[in-house]
C-alpha positions as CSV (number, residue, x, y, z in Angstrom):
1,X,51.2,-2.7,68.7
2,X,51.1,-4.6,65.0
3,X,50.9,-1.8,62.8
4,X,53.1,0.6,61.6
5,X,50.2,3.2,62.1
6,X,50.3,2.3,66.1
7,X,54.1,2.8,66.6
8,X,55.7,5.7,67.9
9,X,59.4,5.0,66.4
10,X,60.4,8.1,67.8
11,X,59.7,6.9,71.6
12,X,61.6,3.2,70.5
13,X,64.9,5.1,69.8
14,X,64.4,6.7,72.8
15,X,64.6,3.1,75.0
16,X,68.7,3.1,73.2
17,X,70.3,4.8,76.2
18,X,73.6,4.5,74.2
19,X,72.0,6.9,71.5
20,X,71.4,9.9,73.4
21,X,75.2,10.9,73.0
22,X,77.6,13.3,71.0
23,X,80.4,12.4,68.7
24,X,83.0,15.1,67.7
25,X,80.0,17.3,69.0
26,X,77.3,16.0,66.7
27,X,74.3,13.8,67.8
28,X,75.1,10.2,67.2
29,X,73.6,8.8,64.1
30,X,73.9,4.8,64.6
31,X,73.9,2.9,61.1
32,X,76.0,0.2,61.7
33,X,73.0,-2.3,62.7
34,X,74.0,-5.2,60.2
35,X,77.4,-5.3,62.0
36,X,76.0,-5.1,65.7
37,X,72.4,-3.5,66.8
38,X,72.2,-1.8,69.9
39,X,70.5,-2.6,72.7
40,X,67.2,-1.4,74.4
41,X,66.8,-0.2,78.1
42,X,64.6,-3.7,78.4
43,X,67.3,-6.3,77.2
44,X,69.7,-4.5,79.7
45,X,67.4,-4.7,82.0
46,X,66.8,-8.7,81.7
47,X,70.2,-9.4,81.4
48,X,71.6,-7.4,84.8
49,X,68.4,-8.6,86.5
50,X,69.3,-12.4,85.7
51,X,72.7,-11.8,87.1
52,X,70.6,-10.1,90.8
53,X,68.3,-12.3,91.2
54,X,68.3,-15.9,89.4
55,X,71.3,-16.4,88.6
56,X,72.5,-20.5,88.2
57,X,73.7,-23.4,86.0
58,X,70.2,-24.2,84.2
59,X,69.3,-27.9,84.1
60,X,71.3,-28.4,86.9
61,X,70.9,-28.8,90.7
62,X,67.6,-29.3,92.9
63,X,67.8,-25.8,94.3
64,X,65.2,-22.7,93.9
65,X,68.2,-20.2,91.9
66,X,68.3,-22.9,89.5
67,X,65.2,-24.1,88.9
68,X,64.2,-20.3,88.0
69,X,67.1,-20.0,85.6
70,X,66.3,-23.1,84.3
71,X,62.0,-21.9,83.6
72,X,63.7,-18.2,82.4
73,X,66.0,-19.9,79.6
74,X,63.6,-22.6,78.3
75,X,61.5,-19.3,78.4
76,X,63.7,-17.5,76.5
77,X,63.8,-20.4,73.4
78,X,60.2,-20.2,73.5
79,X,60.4,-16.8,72.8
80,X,62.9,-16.9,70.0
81,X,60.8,-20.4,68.6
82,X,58.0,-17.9,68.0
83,X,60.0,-15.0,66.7
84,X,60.7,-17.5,63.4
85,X,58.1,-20.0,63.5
86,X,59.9,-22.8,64.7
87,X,58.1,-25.6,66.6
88,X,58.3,-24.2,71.3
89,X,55.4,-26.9,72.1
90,X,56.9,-29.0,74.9
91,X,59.0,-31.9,73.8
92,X,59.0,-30.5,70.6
93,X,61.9,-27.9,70.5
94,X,63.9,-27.0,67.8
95,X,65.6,-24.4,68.8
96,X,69.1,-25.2,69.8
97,X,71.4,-22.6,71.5
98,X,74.8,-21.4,70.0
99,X,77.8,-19.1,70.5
100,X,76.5,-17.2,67.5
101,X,75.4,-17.7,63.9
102,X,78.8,-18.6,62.9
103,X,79.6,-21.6,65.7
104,X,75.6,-22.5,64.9
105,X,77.2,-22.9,60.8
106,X,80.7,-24.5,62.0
107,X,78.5,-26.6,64.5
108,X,76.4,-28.1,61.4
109,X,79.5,-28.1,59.1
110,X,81.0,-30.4,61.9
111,X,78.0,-32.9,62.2
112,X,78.1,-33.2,58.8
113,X,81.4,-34.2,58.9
114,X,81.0,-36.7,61.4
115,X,78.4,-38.4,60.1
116,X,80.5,-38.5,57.1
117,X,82.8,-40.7,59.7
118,X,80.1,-43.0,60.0
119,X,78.9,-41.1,63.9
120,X,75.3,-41.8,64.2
121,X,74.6,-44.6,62.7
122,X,72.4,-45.2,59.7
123,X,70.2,-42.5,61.3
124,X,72.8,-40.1,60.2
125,X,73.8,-41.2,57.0
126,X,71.7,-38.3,55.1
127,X,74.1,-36.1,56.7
128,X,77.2,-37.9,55.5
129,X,79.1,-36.6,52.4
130,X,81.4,-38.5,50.2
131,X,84.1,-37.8,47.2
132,X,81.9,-36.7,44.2
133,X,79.0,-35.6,46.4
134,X,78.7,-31.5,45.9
135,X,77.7,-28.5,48.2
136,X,76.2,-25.5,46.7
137,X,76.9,-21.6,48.1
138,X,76.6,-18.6,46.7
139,X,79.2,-15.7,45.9
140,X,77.2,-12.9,48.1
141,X,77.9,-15.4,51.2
142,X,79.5,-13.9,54.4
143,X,82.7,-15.7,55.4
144,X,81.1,-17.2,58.2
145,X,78.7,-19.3,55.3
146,X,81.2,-20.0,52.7
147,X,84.2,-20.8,54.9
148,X,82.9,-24.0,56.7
149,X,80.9,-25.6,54.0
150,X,84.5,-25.1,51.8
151,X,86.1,-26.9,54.7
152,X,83.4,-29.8,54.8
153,X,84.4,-30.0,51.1
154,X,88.0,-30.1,51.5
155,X,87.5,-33.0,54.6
156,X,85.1,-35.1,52.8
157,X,86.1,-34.9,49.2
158,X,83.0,-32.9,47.8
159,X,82.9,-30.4,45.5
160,X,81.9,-27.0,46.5
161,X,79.8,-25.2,44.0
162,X,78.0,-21.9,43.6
163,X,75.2,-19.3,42.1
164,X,76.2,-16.6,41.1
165,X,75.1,-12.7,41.0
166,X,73.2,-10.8,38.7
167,X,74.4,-7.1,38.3
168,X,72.7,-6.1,41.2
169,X,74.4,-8.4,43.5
170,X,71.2,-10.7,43.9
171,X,71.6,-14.5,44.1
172,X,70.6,-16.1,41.0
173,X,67.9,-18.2,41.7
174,X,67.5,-18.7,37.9
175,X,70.6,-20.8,38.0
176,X,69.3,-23.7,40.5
177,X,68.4,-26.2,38.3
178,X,71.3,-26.2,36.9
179,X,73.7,-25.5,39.8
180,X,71.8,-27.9,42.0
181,X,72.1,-31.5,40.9
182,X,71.6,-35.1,41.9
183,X,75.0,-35.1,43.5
184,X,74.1,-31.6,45.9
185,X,73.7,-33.1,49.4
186,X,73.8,-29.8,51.4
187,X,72.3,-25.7,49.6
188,X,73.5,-23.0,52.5
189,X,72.6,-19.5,51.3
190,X,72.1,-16.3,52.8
191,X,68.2,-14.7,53.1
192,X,69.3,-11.6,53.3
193,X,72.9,-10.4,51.5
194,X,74.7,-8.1,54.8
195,X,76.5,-6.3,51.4
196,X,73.8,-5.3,49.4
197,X,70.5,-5.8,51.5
198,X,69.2,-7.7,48.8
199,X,66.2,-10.7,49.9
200,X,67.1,-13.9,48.3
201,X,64.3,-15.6,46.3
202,X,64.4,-18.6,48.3
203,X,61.7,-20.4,46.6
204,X,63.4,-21.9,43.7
205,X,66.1,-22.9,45.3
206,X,65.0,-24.4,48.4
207,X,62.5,-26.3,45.8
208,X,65.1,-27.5,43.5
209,X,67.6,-28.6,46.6
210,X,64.5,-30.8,47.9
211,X,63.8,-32.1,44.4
212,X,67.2,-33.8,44.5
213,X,67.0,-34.5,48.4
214,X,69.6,-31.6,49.6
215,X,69.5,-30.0,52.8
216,X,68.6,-26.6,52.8
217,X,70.9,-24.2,55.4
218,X,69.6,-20.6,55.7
219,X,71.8,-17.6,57.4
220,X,69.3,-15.9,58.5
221,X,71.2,-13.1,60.2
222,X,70.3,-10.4,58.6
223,X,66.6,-11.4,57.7
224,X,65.3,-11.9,61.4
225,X,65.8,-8.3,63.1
226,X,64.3,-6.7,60.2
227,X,61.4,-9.2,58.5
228,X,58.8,-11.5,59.6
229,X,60.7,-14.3,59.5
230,X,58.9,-18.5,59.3
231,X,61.5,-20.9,59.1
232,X,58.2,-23.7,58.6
233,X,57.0,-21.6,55.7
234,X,60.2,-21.2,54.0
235,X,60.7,-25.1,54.2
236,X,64.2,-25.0,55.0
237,X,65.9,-27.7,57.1
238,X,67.9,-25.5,59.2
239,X,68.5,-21.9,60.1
240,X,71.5,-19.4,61.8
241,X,70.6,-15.8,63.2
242,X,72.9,-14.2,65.9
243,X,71.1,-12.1,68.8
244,X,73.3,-9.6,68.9
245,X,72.1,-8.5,65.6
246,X,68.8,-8.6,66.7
247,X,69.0,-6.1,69.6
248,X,70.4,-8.6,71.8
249,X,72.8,-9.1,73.6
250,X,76.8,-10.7,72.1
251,X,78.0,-13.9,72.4
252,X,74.7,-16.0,71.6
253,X,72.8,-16.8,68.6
254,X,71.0,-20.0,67.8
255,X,70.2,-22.8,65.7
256,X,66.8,-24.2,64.3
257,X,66.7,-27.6,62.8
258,X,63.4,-29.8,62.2
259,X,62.4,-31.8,65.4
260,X,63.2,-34.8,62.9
261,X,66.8,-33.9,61.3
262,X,67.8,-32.7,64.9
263,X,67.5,-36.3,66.3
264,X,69.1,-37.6,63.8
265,X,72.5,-35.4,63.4
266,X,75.4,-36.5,65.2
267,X,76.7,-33.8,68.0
268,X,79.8,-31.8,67.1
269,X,80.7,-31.1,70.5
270,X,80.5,-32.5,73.7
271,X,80.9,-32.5,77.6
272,X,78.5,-32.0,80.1
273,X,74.9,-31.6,80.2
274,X,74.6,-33.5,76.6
275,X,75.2,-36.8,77.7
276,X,72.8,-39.6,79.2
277,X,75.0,-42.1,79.8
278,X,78.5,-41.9,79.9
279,X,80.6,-45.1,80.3
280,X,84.7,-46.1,80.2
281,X,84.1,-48.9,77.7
282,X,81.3,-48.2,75.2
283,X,80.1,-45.1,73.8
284,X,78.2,-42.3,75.0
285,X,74.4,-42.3,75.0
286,X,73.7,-38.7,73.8
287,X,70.3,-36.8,75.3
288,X,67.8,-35.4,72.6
289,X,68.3,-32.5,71.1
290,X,68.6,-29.4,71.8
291,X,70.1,-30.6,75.0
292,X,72.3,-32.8,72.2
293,X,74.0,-30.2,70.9
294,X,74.6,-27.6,74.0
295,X,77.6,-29.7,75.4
296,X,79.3,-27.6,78.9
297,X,77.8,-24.1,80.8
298,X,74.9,-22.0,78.9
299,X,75.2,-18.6,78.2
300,X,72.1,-18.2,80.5
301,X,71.9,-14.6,80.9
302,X,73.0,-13.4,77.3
303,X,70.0,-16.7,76.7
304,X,67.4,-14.5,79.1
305,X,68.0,-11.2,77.6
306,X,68.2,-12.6,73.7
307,X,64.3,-13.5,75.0
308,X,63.7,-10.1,76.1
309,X,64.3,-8.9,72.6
310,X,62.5,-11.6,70.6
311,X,59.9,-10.5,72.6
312,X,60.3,-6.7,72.7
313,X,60.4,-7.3,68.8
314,X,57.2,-9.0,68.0
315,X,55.8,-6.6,70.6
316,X,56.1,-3.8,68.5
317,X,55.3,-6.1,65.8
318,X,58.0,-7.4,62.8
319,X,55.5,-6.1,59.7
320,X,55.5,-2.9,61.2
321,X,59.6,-2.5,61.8
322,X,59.9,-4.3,58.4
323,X,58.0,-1.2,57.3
324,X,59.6,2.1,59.2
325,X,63.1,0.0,57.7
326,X,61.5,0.3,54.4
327,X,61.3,4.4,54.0
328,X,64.3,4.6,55.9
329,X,66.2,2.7,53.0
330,X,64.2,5.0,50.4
331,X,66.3,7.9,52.0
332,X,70.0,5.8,52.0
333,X,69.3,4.7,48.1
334,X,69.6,8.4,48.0
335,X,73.6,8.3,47.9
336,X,73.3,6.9,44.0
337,X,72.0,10.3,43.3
338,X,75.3,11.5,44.6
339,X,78.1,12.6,42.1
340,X,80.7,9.8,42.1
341,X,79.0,7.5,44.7
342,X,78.2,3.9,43.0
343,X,76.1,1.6,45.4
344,X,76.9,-2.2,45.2
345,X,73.5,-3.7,45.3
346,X,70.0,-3.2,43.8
347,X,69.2,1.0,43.6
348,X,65.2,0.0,43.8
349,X,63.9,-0.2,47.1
350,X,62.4,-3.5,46.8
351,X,63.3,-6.9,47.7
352,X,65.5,-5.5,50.0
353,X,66.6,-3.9,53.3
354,X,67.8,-1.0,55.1
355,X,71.4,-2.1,54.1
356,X,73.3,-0.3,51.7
357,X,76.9,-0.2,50.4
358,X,78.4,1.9,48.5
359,X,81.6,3.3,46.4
360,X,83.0,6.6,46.4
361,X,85.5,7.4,43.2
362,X,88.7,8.3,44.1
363,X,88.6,8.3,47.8
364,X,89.4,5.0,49.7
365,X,86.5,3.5,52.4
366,X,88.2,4.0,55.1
367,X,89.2,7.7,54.2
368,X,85.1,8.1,53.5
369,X,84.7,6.3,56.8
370,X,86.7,8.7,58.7
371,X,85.1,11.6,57.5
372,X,81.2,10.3,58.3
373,X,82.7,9.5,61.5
374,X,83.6,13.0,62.3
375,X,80.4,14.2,61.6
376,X,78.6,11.9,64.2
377,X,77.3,8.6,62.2
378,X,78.7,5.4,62.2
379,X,78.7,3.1,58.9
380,X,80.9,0.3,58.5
381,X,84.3,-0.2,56.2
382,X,85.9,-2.8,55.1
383,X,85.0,-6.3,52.8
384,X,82.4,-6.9,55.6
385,X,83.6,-10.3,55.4
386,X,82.3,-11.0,52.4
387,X,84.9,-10.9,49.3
388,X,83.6,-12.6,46.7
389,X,80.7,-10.5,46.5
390,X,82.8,-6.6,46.3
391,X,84.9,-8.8,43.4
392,X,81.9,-9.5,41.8
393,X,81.0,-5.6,41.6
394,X,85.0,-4.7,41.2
395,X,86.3,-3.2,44.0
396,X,88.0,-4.7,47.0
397,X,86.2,-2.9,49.5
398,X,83.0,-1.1,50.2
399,X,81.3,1.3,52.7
400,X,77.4,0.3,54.4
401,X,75.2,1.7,56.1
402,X,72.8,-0.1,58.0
403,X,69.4,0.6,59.8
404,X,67.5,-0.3,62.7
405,X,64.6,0.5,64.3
406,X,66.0,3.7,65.6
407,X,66.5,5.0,62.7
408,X,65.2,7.7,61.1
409,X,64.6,9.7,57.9
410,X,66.2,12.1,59.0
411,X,69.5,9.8,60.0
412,X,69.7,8.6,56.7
413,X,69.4,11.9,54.8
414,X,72.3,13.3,57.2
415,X,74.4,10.6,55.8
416,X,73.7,11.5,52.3
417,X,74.6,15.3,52.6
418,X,77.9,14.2,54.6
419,X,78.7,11.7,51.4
420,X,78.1,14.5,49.4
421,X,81.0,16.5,50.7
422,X,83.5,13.3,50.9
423,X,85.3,13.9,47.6
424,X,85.6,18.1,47.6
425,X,87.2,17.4,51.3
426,X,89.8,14.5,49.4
427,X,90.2,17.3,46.5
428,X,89.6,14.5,44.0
């Protein structure tokens, strides 16, 4: 199905049961993907048909329920391994699972941090940070990014640093060799802003940060539902993405590290199924990862169905959703051609996604939200956890719209003519 020519994207919205409803008596537009995608008949599918027929603890137990959960969630991490890139050959994972993209961040932010305790030995000491050593951010990070790394600064005594924005909102990679210095142990940036949809130019960074032998962290949230996404190409050393974002289902996301950097990082949390050997008087022996870093009871059907979409996904084939998102997000850069509407982020549909923010003079974002909503479509208000970024463009909050895959033209441009009537409704 590679091929935007081959695709019928009329027949994929039509596998989103949830979008053949009304709202206030209008058919539901859905563009609220960055915040949460929705789901295909398929995922359901996989996840409710885990629960009736294999359901079981995975790497656990002799028994026949078991060992099929066990073959469907190594399954599924194959699936995801080959959605990014990442390395599925047996022995060879290096996909780890998480409870999201923001425990996969806080898990890495707390290896770090223990191997800045000395945990792991002189195998982990690349990980370790001390007073004086420096992490690097930017200012379009979601909370989830900036919030842990400024922790791991606080606990270890380094100094968080940052890029900063153009006027459009992108990440300055102009400013790496000279944000990034011999002192920069760990770069974690976002690929793909969730305010202003813009792609980061990795390159310079990621080249600058392995110049001075930082590790390179990549959220990759909002990159992997909508591009073709190779963690080995990009080079970095590890990545976050969320399923749920992905057309999966909540409450998973996952973690890719190289093979080599995942042996060495100390675990950040522990319990069962992560342990080899467990004494009272000497220290644990830990397994390899991932099995290392997925301490206690898997989320083995949310695991099974986040497969289901990986799959579903490069089924239909990520160049060609990459570009039905593309003409879509011609349409939404349509509200800067509204009278009083600003949009926070780059007007030119490159180097970007379906993702767009915007400002409305005079009339608060969750008075404009409000008003979409009664006309059927769903955006998202707020700071979208991400401050620094709407103080950067002056405002304290924004609203976005997002796309999927089941979006169309026609979905965006009904959210341009409702924007159009926000501020004669608010008299302003």
């Amino acid at each position: 199905m590679e091929g935007k020519g081959m695709v019928d994207f009329d027949a994929i919205r039509a596998e989103f049961p949830i979008l053949d409803q009304s709202v206030y008596g209008h058919p539901l537009v859905y563009l609220d993907s960055a915040a949460t995608a929705q789901k295909p008949q398929c995922v359901i599918d996989a996840e409710a048909d885990f629960y009736r027929h294999d359901n079981a603890a995975v790497h656990r137990g002799a028994h026949e329920l078991a060992a099929r959960s066990t073959v469907a969630f190594e399954r599924a991490r194959a699936s995801m391994a080959r959605l990014v890139g990442a390395c599925a050959d047996e022995g060879g994972e290096e996909i780890v699972v998480t409870g999201g993209a923001t425990a996969g961040l806080n898990l890495l932010a707390t290896a770090f941090g223990n191997a800045s305790l000395g945990r792991g030995g002189s195998a982990a000491a690349r990980f370790a940070l001390h007073p004086g050593d420096e992490i690097v951010v930017s200012k379009a990070e979601h909370h989830s990014v900036l919030l842990p790394f400024q922790e791991l600064a606080a606990r270890t005594g380094a100094t968080l640093k940052w890029l900063d924005l153009d006027e459009e909102g992108r990440i300055r990679s102009d400013m790496a060799d000279e944000v990034i210095t011999e002192r920069t142990r760990v770069v974690a940036v976002t690929h793909v802003a969730n305010v202003t949809g813009a792609i980061t130019n990795l390159a310079p960074i990621v080249r600058r940060a392995h110049a001075v032998g930082a590790l390179v962290v990549l959220d990759a949230c909002q990159s992997v539902p909508h591009l073709k996404v190779d963690v080995h190409a990009l080079d970095v050393d590890f990545a976050v993405w969320s399923a749920h974002k992905m057309y999966g289902p909540t409450g998973v996301g996952f973690l890719y590290g190289r093979r080599e950097l995942l042996e060495a990082l100390p675990p950040a949390n522990f319990g069962g199924s992560m342990v080899e050997l467990a004494w009272m008087d000497r220290p644990a022996q830990y397994m390899a990862p991932p099995a290392k870093f997925e301490a206690g009871t898997q989320p083995v059907a949310q695991v099974v169905a986040a497969g289901a979409a990986a799959e579903w996904m490069m089924a239909i084939g990520m160049d060609a959703i990459a570009t039905h998102e593309h003409e879509v997000a011609a349409e939404l850069l349509k509200l800067g051609d509204v009278d009083g509407v600003s949009i926070l982020g780059p007007c030119e549909n490159r180097d970007r996604i379906g993702t767009v923010a915007f400002d409305v003079d005079g009339v608060h974002p969750h008075d404009v939200g409000q008003f979409i909503d009664a006309q059927g479509i769903a955006i998202r208000v707020g700071h979208h956890c991400a401050q620094p970024v709407h103080r950067h463009f002056g405002v304290y909050a924004s609203n976005r719209a997002s796309s999927g895959v089941y979006n169309s033209v026609a979905d965006a441009q009904a959210l341009v003519e409702a924007v159009s009537k926000v501020r004669a409704f608010f008299r302003v």
